[in-house]
ROBADREN-101922 format. One line per field, with one value per residue: residue number from 1; x, y, z of N, C-alpha, C, CB in turn. Coordinates in steps of 0.2 Angstrom, whole numbers, plus 5000, padded with zeros to 4 digits. Atoms other than C-alpha are relative to their C-alpha. Glycine has a CB too. Example, Ala and Ser with C-alpha at 12.3 -4.5 7.8 and 13.67 -1.06 7.14 Angstrom:
BEGIN
seq = c(1	2)
n.xx = c(5004	4996)
n.yy = c(4994	4994)
n.zz = c(5000	4999)
ca.xx = c(5062	5068)
ca.yy = c(4978	4995)
ca.zz = c(5039	5036)
c.xx = c(5004	4996)
c.yy = c(5006	5005)
c.zz = c(5000	5003)
cb.xx = c(4995	5002)
cb.yy = c(5000	5002)
cb.zz = c(5006	4993)
***
This chain:
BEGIN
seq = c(1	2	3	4	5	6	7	8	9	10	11	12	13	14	15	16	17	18	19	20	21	22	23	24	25	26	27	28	29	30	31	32	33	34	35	36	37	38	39	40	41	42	43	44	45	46	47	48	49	50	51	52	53	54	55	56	57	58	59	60	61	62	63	64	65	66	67	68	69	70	71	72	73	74	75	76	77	78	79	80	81	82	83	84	85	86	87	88	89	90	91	92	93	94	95	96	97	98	99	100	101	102	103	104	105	106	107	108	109	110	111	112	113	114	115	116	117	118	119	120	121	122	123	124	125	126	127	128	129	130	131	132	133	134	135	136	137	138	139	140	141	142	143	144	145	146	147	148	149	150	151	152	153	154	155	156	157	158	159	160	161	162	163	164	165	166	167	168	169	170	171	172	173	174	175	176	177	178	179	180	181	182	183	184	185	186	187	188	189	190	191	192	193	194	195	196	197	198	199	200	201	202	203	204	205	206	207	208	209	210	211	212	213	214	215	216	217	218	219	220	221	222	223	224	225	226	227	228	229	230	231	232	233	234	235	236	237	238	239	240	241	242	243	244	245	246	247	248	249	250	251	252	253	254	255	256	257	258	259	260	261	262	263	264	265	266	267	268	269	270)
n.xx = c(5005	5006	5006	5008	5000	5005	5002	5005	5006	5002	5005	4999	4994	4997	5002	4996	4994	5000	5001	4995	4996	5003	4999	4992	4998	5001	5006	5003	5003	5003	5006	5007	5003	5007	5002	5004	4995	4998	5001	4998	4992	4998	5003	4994	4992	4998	5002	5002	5000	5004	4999	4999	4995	5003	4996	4999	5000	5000	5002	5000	4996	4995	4996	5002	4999	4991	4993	4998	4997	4995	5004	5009	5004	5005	5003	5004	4997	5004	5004	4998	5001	5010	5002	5001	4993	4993	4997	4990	4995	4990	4999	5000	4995	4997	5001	4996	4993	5002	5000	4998	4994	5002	5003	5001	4996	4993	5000	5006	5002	5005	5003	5002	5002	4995	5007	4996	4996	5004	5000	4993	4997	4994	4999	4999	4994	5000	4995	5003	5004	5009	5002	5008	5005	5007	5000	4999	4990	4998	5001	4995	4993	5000	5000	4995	4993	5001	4998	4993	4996	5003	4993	5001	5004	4999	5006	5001	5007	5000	5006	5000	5004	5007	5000	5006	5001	5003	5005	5000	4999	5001	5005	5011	5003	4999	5004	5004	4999	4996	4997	4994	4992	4995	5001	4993	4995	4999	5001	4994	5003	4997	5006	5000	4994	4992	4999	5000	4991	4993	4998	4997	4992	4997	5003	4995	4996	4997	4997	5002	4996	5002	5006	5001	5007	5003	5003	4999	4995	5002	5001	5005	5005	5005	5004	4998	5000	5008	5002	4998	5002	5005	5001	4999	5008	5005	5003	4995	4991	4998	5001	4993	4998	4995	4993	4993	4995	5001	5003	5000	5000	4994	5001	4996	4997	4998	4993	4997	5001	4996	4994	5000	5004	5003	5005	5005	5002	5006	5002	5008	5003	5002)
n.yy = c(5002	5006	4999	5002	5003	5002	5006	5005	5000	4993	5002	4995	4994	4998	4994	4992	5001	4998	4992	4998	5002	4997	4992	4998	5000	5007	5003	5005	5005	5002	5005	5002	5007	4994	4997	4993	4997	4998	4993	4999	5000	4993	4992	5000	4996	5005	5004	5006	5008	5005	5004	5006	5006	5007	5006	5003	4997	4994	4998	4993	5000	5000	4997	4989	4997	4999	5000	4991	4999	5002	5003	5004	5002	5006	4996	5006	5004	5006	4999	5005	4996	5001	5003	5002	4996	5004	5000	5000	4993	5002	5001	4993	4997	5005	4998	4989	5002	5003	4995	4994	5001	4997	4992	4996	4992	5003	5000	5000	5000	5004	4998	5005	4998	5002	5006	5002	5003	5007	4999	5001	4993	5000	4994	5005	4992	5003	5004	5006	5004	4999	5006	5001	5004	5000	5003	4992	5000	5007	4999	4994	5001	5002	4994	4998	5005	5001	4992	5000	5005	4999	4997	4994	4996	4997	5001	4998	5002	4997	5005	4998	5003	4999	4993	4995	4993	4998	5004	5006	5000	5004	5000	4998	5006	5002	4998	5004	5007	5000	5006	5003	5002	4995	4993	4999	5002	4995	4998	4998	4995	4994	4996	5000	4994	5004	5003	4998	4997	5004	5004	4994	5001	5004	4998	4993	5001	5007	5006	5006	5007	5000	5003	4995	5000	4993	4998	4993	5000	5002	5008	5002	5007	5000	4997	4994	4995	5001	4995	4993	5001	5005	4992	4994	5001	5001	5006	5003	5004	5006	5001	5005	5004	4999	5004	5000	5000	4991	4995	5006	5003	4996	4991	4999	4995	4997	5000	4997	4995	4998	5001	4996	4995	5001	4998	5001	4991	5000	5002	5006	4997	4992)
n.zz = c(4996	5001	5001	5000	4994	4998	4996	5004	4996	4995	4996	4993	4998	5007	5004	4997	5002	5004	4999	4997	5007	5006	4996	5003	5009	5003	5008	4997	5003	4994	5000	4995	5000	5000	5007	4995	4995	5002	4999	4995	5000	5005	4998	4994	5003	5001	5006	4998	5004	4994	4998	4996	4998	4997	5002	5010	5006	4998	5002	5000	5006	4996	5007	5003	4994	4998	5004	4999	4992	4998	4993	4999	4995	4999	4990	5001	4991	5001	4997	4997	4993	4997	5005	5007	5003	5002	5005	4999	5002	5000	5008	5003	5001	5006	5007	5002	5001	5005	5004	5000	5001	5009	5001	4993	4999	4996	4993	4997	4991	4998	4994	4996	4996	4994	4999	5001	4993	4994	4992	4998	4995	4998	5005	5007	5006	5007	4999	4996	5006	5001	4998	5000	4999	5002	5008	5002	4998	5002	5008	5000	5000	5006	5003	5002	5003	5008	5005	5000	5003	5006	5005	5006	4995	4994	4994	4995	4995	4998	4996	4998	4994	4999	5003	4994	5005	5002	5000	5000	4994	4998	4995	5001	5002	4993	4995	4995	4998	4993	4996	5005	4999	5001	4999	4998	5008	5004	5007	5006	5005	5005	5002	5004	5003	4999	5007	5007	4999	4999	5006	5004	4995	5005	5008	5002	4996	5001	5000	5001	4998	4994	4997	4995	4995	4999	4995	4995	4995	4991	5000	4992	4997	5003	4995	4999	5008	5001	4993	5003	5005	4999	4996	5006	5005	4995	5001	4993	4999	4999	4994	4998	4993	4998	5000	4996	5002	5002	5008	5003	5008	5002	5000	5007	5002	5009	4998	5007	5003	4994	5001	5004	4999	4994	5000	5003	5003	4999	4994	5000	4996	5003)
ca.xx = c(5679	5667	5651	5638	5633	5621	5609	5602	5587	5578	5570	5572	5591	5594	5581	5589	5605	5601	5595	5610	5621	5611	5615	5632	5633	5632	5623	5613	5605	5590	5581	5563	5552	5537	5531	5521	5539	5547	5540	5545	5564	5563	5555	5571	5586	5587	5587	5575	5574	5560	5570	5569	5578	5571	5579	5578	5577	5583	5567	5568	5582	5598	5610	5606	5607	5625	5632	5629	5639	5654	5650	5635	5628	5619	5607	5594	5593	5585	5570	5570	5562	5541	5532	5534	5549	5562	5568	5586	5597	5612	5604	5599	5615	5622	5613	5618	5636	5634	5627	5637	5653	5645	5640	5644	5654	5673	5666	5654	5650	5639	5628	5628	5624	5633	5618	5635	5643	5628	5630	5650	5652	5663	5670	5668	5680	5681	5695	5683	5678	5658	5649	5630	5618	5602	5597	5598	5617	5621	5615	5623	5640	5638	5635	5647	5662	5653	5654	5672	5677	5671	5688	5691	5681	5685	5673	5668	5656	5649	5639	5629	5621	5602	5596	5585	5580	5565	5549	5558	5563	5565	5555	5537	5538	5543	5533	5524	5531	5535	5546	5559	5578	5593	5592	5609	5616	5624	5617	5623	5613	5617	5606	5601	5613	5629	5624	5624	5641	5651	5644	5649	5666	5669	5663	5674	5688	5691	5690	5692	5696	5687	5677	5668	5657	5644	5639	5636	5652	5640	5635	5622	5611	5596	5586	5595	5594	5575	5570	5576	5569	5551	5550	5555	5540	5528	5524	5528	5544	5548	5549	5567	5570	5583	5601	5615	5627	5631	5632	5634	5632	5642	5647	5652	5665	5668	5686	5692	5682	5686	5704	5702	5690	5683	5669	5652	5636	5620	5619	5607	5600	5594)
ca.yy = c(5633	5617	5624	5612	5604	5590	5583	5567	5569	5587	5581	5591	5594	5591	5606	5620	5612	5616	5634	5637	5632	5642	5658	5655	5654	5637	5628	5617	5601	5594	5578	5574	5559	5572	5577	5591	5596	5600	5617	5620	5617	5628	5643	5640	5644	5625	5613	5600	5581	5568	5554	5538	5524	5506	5490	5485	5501	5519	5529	5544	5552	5548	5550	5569	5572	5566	5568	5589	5588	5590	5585	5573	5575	5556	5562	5547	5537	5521	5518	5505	5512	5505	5493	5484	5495	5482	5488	5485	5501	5491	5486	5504	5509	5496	5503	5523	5516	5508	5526	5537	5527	5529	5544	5553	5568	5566	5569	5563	5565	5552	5557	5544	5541	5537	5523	5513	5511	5500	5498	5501	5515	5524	5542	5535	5546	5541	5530	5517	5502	5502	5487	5491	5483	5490	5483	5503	5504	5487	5493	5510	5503	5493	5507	5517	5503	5502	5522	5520	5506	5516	5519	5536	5544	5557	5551	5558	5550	5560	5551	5561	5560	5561	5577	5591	5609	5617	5605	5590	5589	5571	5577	5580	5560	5556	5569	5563	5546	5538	5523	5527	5521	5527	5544	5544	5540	5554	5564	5564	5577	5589	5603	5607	5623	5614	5601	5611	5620	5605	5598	5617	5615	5600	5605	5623	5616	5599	5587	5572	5554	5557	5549	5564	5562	5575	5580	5596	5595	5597	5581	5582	5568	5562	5565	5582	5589	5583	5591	5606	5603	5598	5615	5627	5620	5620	5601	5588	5580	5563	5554	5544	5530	5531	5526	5524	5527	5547	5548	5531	5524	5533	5551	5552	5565	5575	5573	5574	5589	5596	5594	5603	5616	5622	5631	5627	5641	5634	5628	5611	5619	5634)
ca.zz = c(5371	5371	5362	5361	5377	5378	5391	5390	5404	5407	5422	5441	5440	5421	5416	5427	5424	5405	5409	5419	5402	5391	5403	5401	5381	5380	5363	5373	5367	5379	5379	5386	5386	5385	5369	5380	5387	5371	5369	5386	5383	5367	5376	5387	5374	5374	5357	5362	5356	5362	5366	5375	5382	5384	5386	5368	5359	5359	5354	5346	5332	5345	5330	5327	5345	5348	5333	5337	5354	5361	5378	5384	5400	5405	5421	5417	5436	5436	5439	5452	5469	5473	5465	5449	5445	5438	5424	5417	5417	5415	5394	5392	5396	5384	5369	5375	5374	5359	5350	5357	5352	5333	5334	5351	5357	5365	5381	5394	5412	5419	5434	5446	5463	5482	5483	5475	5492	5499	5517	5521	5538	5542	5531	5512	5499	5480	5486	5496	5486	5480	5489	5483	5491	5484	5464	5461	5468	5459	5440	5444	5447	5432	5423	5427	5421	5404	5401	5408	5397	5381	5369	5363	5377	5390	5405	5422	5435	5445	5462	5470	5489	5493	5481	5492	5483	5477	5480	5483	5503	5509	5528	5520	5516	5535	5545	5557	5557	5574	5581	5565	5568	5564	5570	5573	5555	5546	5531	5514	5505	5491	5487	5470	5465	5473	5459	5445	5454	5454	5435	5427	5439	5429	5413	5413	5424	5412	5424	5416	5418	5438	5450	5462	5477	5477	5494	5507	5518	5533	5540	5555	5560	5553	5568	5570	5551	5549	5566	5558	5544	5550	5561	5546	5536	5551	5547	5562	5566	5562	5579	5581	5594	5605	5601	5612	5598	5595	5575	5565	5546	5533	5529	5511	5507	5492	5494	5475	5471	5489	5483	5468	5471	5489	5486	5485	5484	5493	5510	5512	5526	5517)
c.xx = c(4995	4993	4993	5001	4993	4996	4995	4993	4997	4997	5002	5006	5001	4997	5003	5008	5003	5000	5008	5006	4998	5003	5007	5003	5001	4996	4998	4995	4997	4996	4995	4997	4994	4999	4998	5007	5003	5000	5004	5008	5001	4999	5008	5006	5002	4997	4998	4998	4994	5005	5000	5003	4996	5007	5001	5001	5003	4995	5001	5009	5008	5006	5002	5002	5007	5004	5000	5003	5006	5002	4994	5001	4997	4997	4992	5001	4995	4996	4996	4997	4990	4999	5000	5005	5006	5002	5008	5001	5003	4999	4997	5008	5005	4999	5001	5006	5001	4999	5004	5008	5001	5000	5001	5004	5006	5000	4996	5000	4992	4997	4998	4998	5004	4996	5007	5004	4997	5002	5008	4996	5006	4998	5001	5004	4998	5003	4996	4995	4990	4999	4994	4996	4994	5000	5003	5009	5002	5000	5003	5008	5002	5001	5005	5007	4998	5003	5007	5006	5000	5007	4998	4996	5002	4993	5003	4993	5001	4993	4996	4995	4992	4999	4993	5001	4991	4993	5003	5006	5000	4993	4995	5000	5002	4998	4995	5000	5003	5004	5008	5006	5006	5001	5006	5005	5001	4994	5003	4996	5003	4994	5002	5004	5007	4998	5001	5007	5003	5001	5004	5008	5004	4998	5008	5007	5007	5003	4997	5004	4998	4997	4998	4993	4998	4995	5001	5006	4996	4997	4996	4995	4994	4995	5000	4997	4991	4995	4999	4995	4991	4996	4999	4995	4995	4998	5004	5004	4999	5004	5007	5002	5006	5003	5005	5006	4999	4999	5004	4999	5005	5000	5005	5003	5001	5008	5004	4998	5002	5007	5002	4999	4996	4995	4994	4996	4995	5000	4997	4996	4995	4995)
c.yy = c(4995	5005	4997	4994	4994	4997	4998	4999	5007	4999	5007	5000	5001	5006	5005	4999	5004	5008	5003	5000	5003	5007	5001	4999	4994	4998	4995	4995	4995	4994	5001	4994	5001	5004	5007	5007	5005	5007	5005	5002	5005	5008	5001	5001	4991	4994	4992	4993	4995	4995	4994	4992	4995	4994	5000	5005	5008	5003	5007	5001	5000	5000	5007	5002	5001	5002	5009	4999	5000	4998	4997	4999	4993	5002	4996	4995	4995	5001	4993	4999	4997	4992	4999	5003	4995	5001	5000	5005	4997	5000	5008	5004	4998	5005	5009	4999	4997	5006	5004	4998	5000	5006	5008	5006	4996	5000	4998	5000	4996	5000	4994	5000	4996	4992	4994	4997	4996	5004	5003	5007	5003	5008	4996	5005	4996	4994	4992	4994	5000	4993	5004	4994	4999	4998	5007	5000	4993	5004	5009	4998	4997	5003	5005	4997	4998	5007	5001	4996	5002	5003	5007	5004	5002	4999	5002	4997	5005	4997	5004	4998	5000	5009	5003	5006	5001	4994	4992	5000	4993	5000	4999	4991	4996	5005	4998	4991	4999	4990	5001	4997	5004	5006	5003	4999	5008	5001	5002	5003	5003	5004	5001	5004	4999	4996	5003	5004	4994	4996	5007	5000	4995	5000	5007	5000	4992	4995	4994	4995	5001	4996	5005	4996	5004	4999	5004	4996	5001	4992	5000	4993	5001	5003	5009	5006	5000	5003	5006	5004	5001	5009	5007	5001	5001	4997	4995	4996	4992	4997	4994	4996	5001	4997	5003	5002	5010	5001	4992	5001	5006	5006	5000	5007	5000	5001	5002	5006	5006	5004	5006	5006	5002	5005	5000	5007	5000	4996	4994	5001	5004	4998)
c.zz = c(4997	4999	5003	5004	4998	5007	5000	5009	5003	5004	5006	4999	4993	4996	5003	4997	4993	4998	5001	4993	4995	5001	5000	4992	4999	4993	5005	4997	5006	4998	5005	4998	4997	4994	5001	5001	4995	4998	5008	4999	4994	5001	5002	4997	4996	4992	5002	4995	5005	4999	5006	5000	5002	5000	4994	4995	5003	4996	4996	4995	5005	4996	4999	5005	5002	4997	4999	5006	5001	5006	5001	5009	5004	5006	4995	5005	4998	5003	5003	5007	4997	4995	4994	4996	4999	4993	4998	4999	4996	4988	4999	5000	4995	4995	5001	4998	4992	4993	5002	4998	4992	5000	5005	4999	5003	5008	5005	5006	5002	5007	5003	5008	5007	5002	4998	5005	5004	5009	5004	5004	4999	4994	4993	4994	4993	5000	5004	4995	4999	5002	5002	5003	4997	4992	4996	4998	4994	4991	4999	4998	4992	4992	4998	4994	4994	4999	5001	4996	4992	4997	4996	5003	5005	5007	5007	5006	5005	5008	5004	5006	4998	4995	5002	4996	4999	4996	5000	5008	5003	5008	4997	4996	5008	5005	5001	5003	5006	4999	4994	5004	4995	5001	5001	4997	4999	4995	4996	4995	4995	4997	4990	4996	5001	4993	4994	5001	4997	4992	4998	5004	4996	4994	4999	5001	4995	5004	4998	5003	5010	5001	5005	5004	5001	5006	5004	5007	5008	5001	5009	4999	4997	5005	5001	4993	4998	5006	4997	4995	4996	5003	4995	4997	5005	4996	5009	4999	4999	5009	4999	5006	5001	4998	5005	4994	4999	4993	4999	4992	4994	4996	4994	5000	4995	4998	4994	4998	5005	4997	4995	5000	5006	5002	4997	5003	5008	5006	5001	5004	5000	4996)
cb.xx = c(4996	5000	5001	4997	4999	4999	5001	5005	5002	4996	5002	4997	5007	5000	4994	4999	5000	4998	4994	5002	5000	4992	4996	5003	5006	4997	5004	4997	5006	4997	5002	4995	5000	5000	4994	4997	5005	5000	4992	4999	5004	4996	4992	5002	5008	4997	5007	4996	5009	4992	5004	4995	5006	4991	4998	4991	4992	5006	4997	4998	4998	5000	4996	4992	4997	5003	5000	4992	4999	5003	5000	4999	4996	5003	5000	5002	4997	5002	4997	5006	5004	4993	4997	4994	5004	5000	4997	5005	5005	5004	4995	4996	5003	4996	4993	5001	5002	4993	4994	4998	5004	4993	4993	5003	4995	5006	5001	4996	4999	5003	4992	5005	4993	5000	4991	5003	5002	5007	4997	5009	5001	5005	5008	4991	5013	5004	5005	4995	5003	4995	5005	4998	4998	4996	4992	4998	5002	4994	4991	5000	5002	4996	4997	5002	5001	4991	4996	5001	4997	4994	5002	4997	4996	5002	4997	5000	5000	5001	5002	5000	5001	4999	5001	5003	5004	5004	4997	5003	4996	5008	4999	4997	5004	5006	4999	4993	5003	4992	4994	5003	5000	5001	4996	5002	4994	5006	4997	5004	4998	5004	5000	4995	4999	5000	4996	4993	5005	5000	4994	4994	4998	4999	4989	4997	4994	5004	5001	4999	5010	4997	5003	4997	4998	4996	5000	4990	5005	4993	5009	4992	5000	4999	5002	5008	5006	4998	5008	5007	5002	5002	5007	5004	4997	4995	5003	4997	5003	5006	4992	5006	5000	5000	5004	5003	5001	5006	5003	4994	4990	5004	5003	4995	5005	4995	5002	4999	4994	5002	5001	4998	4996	5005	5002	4997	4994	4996	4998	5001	5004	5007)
cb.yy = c(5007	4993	5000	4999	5006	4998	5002	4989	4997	5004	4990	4999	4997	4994	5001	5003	4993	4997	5003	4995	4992	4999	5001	4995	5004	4996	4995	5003	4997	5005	4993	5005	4996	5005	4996	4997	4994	4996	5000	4994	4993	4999	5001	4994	5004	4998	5001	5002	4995	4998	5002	4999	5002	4997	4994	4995	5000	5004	5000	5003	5008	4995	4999	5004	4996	4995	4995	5007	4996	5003	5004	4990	5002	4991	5014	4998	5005	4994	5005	5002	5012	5010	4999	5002	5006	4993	5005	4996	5004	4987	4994	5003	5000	4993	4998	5006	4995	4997	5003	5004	4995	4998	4998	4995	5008	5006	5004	4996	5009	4993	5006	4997	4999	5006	5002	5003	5006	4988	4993	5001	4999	4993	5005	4997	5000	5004	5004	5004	4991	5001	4995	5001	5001	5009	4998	5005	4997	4990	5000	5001	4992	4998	5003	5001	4992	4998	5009	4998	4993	5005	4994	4998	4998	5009	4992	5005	4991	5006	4995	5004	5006	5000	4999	5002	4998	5005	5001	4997	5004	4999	5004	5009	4995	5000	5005	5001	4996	5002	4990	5005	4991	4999	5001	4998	4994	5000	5004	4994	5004	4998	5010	5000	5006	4994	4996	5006	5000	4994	4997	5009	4997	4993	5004	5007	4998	5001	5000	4998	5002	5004	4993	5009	4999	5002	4996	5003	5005	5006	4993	5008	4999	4994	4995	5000	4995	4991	5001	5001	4994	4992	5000	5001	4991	5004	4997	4997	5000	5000	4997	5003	4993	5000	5000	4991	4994	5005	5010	4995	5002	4997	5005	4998	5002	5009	4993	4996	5000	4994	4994	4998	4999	5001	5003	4992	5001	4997	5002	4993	5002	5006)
cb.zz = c(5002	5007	4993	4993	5007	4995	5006	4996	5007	4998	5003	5008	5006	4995	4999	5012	4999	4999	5007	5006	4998	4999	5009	5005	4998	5004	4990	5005	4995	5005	5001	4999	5006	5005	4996	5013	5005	4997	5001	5003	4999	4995	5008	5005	5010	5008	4996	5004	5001	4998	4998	5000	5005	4993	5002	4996	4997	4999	5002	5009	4995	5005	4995	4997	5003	5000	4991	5000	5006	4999	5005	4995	4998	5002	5004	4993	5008	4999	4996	5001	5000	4995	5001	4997	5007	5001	4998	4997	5005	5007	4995	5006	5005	4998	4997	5007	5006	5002	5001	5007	5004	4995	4999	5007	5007	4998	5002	4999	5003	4999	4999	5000	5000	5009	4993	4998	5006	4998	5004	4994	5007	4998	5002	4997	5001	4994	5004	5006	5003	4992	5005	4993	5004	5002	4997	5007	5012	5002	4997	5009	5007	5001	5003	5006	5004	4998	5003	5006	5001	5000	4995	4993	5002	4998	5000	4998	5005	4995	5005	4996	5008	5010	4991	5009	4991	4996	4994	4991	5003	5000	5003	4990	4992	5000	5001	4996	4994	5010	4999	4995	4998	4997	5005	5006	4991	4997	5000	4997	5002	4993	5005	4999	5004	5009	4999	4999	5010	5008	4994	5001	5010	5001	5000	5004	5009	4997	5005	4993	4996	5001	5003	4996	5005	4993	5002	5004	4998	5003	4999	5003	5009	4997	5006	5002	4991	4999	5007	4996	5000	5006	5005	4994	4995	5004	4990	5005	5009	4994	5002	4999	5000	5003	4992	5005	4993	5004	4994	5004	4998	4996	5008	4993	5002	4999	5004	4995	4998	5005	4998	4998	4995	5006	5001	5002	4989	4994	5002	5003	5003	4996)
***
């Protein structure tokens, strides 16, 4: 059995991620960015590291970190999204690639995102070429093809839809808003307990050498799932214009992990 796990982001999915890995007898090895936080992850079973990633530098003892692992986690998302956000992923990813092929573990799974596919319709599988649009999606892709190109490494990407769970609900930044569009695109969510399935699924299961799309096999409509959504909370509804089309934009499947394994835990709905 692979002992000692690490993961390089304790953030909203990488700290329960960790808990969950500690509860199953894991050696768990957790970064933070947060000096505050390190107490945190130690209360939790979890051997924590302040470490940080810049363009130009890895902060922090990233040496010591890797070189206890036999698996590495990356769940570190760029941060890309509002004003003034341009930072490069793609040389961050560089110099993680860099450490961890001195000093790293034999395995890594790299938490990526569907944001990759850009605009393509239609059903999108592993099998459908990435043509990102957003800067996000573009340093993503990028990303990946560096941790894939790393000699002497079992790697796994893993993309995951829109991520919904325990304080973090896409509606409560869209109720009350009117005239939106596209009401009649799919949804590609994943709740937060599905994600933690499908890493421990590829972690316990060895799959390497993958590509997964992580997403809830239901697929209602945005107007329909945020309706729902909007009502559960008693907050109000996002307001969608009409479309003539009945469901539009694309509906990513989880089609290799599907294949593999067919059962997730947590509903998106729920």
């Amino acid at each position: 059995m692979t002992n000692n796990i690490g993961v390089l982001g304790c953030g909203w999915l990488g700290f329960p991620l960790a808990k969950k890995l500690v509860q199953l007898d894991y050696i768990v090895h957790g970064t933070t960015t947060s000096q505050t936080k390190i107490d945190v992850l130690s209360e939790s079973g979890i051997i924590p590291y302040q470490i940080s990633l810049t363009k130009t530098q890895i902060v922090g003892d990233i040496a010591h970190f890797l070189s206890q692992l036999d698996i590495l986690i990356v769940n570190v998302p760029p941060r890309l999204r509002g004003a003034g956000q341009k930072e490069n992923y793609v040389s961050k990813i560089q110099l993680l690639s860099k450490a961890v092929a001195k000093h790293g573990p034999s395995k890594l799974l790299f938490v990526s995102s569907t944001s990759v596919y850009g605009d393509v319709t239609g059903e999108v599988t592993e099998q459908t070429a990435p043509k990102p649009t957003t800067e996000s999606g573009k340093q993503l892709l990028q990303s990946e093809d560096l941790i894939q190109s790393l000699e002497g490494l079992q790697t796994s990407i893993i993309r995951f839809g829109g991520l919904i769970g325990p304080n973090r609900n896409p509606v409560t930044m869209l109720s009350g808003r009117q005239g939106l569009k596209n009401g009649n695109d799919f949804i590609n969510l994943i709740h937060l307990e599905d994600c933690i399935h499908m890493i421990i699924t590829i972690l316990t299961r060895n799959y390497w050498g993958e590509v997964f799309n992580g997403v809830y096999p239901d697929h209602p409509t945005k107007k329909e799932f945020y309706t729902l959504q909007a009502e559960k909370m008693g907050i109000p509804a996002p307001d969608y214009l009409p479309s003539q089309t009945l469901h539009s934009g694309k509906r990513v499947i989880s089609k290799n992990f599907l294949d593999k394994y067919h059962k997730f835990n947590t509903p998106i709905s729920e």
